[in-house]
Every structure is written in structure tokens, then in C-alpha cells.
N, CA, C and O atoms as CSV, one atom per row, in Angstrom:
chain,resi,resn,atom,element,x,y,z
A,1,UNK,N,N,-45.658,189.519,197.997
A,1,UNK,CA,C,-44.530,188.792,198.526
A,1,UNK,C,C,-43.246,189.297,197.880
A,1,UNK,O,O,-43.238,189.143,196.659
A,2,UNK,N,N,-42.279,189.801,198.343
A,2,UNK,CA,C,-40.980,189.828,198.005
A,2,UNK,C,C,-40.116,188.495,197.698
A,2,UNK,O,O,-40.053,187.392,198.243
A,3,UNK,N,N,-39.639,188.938,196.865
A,3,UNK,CA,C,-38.143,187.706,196.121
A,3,UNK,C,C,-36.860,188.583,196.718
A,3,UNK,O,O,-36.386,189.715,196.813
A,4,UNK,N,N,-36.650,187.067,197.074
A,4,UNK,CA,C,-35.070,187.154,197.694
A,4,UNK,C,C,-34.289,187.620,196.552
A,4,UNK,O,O,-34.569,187.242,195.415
A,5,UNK,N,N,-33.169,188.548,196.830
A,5,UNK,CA,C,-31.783,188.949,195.901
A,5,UNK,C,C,-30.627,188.067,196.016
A,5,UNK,O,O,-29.812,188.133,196.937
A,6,UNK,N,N,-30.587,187.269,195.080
A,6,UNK,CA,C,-29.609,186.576,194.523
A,6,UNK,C,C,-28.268,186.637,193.584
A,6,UNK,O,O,-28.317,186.020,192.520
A,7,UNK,N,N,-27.522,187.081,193.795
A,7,UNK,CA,C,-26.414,187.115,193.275
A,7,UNK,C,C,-25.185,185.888,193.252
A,7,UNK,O,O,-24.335,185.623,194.103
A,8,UNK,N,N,-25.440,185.320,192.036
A,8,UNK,CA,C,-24.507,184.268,191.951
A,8,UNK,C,C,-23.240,184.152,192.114
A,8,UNK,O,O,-22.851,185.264,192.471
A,9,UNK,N,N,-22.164,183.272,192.044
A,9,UNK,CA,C,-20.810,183.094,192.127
A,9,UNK,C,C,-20.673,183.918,190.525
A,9,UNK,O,O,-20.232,185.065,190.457
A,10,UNK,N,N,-21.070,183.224,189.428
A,10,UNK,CA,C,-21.292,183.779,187.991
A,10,UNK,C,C,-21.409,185.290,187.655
A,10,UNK,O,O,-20.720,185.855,186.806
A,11,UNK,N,N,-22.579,186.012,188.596
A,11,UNK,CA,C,-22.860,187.446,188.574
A,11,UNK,C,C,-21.285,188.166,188.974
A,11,UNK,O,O,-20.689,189.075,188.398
A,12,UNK,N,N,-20.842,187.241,190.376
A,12,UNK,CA,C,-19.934,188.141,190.801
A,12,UNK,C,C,-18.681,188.305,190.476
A,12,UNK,O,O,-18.066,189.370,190.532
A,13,UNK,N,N,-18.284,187.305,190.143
A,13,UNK,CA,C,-17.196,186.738,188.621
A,13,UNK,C,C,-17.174,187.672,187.605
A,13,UNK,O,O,-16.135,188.242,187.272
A,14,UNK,N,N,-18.428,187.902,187.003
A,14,UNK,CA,C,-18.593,188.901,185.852
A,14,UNK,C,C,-17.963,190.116,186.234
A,14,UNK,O,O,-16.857,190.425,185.789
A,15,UNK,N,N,-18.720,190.959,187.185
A,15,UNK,CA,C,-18.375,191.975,187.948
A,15,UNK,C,C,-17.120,191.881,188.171
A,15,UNK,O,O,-16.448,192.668,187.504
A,16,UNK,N,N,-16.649,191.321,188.748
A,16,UNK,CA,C,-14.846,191.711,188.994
A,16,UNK,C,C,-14.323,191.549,188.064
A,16,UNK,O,O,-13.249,192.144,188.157
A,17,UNK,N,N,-14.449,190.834,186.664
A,17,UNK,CA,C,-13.709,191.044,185.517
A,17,UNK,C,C,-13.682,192.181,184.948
A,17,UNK,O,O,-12.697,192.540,184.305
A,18,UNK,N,N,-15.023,193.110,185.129
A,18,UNK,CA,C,-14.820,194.202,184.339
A,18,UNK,C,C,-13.684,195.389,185.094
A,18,UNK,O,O,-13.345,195.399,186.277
A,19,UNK,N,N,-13.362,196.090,184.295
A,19,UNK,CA,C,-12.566,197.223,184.406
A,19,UNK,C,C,-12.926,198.145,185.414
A,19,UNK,O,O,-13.919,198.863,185.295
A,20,UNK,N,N,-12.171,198.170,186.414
A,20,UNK,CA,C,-12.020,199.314,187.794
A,20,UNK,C,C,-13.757,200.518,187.753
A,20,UNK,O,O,-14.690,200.481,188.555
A,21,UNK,N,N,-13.628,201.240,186.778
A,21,UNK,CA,C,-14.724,202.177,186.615
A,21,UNK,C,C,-16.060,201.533,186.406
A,21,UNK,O,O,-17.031,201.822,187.106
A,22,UNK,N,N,-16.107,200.439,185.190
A,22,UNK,CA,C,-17.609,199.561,185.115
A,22,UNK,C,C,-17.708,198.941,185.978
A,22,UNK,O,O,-18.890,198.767,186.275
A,23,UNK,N,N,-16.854,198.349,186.758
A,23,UNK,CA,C,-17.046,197.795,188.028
A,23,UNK,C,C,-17.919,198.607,189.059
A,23,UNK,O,O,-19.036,198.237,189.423
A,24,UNK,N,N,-17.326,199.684,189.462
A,24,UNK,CA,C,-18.310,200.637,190.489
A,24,UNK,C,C,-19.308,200.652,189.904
A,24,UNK,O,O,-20.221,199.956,190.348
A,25,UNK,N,N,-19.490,201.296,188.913
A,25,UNK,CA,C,-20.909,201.585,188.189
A,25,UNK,C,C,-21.467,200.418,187.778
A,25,UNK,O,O,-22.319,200.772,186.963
A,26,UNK,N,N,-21.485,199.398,187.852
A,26,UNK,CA,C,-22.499,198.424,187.724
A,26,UNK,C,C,-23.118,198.031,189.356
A,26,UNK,O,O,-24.292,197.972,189.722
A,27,UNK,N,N,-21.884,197.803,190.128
A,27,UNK,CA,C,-22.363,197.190,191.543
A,27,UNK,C,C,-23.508,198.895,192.290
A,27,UNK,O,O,-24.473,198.893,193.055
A,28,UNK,N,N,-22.893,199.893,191.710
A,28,UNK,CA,C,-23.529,201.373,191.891
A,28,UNK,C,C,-25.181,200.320,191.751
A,28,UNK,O,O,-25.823,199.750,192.634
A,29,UNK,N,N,-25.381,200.410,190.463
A,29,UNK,CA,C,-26.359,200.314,189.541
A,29,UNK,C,C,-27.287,199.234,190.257
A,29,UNK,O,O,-28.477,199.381,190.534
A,30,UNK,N,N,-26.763,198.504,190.414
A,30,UNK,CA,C,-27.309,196.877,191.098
A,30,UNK,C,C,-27.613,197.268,193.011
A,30,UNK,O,O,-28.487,196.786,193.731
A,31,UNK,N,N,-27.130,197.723,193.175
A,31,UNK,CA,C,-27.122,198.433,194.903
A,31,UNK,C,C,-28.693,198.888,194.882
A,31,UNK,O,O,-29.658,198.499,195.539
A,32,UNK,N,N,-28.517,200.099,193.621
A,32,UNK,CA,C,-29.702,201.394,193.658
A,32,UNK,C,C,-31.115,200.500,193.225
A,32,UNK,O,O,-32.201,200.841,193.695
A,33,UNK,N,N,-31.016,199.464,192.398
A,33,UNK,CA,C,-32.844,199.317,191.950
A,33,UNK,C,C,-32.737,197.745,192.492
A,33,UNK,O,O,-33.727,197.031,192.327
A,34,UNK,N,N,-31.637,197.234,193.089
A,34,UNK,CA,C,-32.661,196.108,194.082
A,34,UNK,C,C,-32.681,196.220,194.863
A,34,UNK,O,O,-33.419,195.437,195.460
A,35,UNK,N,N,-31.960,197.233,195.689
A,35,UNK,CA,C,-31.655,197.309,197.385
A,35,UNK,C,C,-32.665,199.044,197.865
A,35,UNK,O,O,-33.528,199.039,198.743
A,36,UNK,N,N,-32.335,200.139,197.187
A,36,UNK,CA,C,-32.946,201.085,197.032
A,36,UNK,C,C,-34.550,201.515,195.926
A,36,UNK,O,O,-35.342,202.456,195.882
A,37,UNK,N,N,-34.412,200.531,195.368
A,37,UNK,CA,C,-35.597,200.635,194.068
A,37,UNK,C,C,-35.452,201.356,193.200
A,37,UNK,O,O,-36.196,201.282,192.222
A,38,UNK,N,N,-34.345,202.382,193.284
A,38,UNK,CA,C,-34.090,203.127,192.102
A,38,UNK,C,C,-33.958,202.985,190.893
A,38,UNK,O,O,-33.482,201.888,190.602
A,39,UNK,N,N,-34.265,203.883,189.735
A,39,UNK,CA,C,-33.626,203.299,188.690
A,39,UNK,C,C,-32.344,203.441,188.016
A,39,UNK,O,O,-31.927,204.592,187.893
A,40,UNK,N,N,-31.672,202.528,187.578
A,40,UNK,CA,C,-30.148,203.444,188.254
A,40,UNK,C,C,-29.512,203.390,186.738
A,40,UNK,O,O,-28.285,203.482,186.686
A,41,UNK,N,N,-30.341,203.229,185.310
A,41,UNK,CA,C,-30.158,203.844,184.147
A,41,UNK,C,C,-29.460,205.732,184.075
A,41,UNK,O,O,-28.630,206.217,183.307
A,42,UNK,N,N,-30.008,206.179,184.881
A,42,UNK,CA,C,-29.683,207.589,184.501
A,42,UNK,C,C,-28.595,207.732,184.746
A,42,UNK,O,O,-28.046,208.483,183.940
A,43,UNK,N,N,-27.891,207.318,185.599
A,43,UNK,CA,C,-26.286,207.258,185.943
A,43,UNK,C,C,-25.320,206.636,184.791
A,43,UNK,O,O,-24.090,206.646,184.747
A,44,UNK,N,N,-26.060,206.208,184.068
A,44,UNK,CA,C,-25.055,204.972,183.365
A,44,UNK,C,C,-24.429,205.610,181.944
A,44,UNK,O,O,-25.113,206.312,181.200
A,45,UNK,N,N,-23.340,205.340,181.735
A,45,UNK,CA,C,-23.302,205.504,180.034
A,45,UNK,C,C,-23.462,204.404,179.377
A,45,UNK,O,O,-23.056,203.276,179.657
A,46,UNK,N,N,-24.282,204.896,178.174
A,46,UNK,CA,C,-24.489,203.832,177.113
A,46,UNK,C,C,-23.886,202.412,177.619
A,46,UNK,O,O,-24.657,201.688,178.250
A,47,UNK,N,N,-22.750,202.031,177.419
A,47,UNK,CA,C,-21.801,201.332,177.537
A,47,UNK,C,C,-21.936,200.340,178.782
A,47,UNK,O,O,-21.997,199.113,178.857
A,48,UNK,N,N,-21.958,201.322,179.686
A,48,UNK,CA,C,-22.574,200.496,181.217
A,48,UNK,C,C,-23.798,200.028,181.287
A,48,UNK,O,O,-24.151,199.105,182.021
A,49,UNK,N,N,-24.672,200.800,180.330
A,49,UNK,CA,C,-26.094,200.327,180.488
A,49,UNK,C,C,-26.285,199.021,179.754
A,49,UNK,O,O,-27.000,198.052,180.007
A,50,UNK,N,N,-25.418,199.279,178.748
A,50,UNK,CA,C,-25.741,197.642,178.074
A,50,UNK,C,C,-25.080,196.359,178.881
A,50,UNK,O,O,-25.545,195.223,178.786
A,51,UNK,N,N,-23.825,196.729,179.762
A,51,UNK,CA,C,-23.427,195.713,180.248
A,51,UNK,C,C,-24.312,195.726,181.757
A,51,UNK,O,O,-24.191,194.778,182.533
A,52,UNK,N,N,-24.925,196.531,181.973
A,52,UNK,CA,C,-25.811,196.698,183.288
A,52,UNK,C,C,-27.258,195.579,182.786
A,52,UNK,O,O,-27.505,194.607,183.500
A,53,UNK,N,N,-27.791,195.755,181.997
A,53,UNK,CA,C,-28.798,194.985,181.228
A,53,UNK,C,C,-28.505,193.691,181.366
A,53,UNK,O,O,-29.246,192.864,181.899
A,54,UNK,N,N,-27.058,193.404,180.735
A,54,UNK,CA,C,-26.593,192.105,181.161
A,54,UNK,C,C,-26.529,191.230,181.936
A,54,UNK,O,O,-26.735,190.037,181.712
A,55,UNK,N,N,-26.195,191.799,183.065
A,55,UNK,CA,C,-25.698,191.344,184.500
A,55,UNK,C,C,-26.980,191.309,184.957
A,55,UNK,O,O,-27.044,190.252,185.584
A,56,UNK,N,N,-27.916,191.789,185.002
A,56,UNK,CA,C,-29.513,192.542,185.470
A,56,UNK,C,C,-30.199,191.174,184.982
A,56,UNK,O,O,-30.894,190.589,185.812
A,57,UNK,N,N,-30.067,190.656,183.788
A,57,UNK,CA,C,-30.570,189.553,183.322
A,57,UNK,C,C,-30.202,188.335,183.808
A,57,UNK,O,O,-30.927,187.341,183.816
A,58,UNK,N,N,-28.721,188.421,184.345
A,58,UNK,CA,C,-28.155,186.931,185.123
A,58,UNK,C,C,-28.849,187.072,186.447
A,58,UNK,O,O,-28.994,185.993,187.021
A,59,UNK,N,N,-29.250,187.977,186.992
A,59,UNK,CA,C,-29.717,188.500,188.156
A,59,UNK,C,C,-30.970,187.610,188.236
A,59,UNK,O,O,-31.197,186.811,189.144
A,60,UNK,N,N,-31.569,187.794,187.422
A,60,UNK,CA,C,-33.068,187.815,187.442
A,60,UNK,C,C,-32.958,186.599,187.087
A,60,UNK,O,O,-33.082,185.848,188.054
A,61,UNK,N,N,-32.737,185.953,185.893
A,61,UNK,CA,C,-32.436,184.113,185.961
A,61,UNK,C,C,-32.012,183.667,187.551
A,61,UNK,O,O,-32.753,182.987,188.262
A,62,UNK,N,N,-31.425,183.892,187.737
A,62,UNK,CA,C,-30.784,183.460,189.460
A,62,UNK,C,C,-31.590,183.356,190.212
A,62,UNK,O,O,-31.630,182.414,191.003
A,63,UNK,N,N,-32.703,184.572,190.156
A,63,UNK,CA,C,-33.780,184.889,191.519
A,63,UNK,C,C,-34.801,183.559,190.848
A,63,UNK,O,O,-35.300,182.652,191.515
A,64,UNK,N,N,-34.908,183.732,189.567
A,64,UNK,CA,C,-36.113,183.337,188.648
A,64,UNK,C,C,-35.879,181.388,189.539
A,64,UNK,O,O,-36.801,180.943,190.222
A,65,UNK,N,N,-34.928,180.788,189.380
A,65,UNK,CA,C,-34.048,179.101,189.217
A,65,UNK,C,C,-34.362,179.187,191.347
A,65,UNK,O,O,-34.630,178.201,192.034
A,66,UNK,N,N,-34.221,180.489,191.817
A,66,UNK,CA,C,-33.869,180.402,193.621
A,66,UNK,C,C,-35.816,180.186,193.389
A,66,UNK,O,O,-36.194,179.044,193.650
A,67,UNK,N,N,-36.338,180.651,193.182
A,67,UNK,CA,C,-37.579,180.814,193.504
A,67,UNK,C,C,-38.397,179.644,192.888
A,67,UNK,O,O,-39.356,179.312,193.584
A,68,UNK,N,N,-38.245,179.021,191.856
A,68,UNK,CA,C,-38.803,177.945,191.522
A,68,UNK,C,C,-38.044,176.406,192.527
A,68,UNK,O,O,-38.624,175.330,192.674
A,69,UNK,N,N,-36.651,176.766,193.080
A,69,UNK,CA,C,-36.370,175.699,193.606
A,69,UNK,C,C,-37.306,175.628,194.818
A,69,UNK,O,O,-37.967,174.605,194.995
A,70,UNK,N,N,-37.406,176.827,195.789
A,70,UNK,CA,C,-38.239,176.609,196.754
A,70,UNK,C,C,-39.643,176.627,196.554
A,70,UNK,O,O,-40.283,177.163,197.459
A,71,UNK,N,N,-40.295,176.163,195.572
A,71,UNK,CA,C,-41.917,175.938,195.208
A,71,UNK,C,C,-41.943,175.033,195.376
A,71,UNK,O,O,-42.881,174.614,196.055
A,72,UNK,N,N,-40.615,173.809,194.718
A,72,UNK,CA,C,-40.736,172.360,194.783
A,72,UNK,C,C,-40.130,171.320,195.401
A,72,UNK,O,O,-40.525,170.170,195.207
């Protein structure tokens, strides 16, 4: 079974705060391994990857809170 992609008001908030360049390269990043499956580490610098990790983790809480609401 596939899980729905969830992106919060919170996720997307984050994202537009960051700076013009981490901006592309995160939404890059987030495009390629939930929409394409890629892994989209190799693109990243250090820097992006840790804030990519980040965002990747609000991601996954989001899907984690969408998917337990519709069990119950």
C-alpha cells in the first residue's frame, strides 16, 4: 500500500524561509525521492543535506499523524 505525501503548512513555511538557493535544493530534493524515488543526497551539499534531513523528518511525522488519523 502506498502513503499519501503530505506536506504541511509547517513544512512549507520552513521552505520559504530558507534562502533563494536552499530553497530550490531542498524542494529539488523533496520532488526527487517522494515523487521520483530518487535519492536526492548526491545533489546536496553538506549544508543542504542536514537541513534536507530536517524537513524529510517533518515530512515523515506529517505522513506518520495523516496515516494514523485515517486508521481511527
Amino acid at each position: 500500500m502506498e502513503q499519501n505525501i503530505v506536506i504541511s503548512r509547517h513544512v512549507v513555511n520552513t521552505i520559504k524561509s530558507l534562502p533563494h538557493i536552499e530553497r530550490e535544493a531542498i524542494s529539488d530534493a523533496l520532488a526527487r525521492e517522494l515523487i521520483l524515488g530518487q535519492d536526492p543526497n548526491e545533489s546536496l551539499t553538506p549544508v543542504q543535506s542536514m537541513l534536507y534531513a530536517m524537513i524529510r523528518f517533518y515530512v515523515r511525522q506529517d505522513m506518520d499523524r495523516s496515516s494514523l488519523c485515517k486508521t481511527t
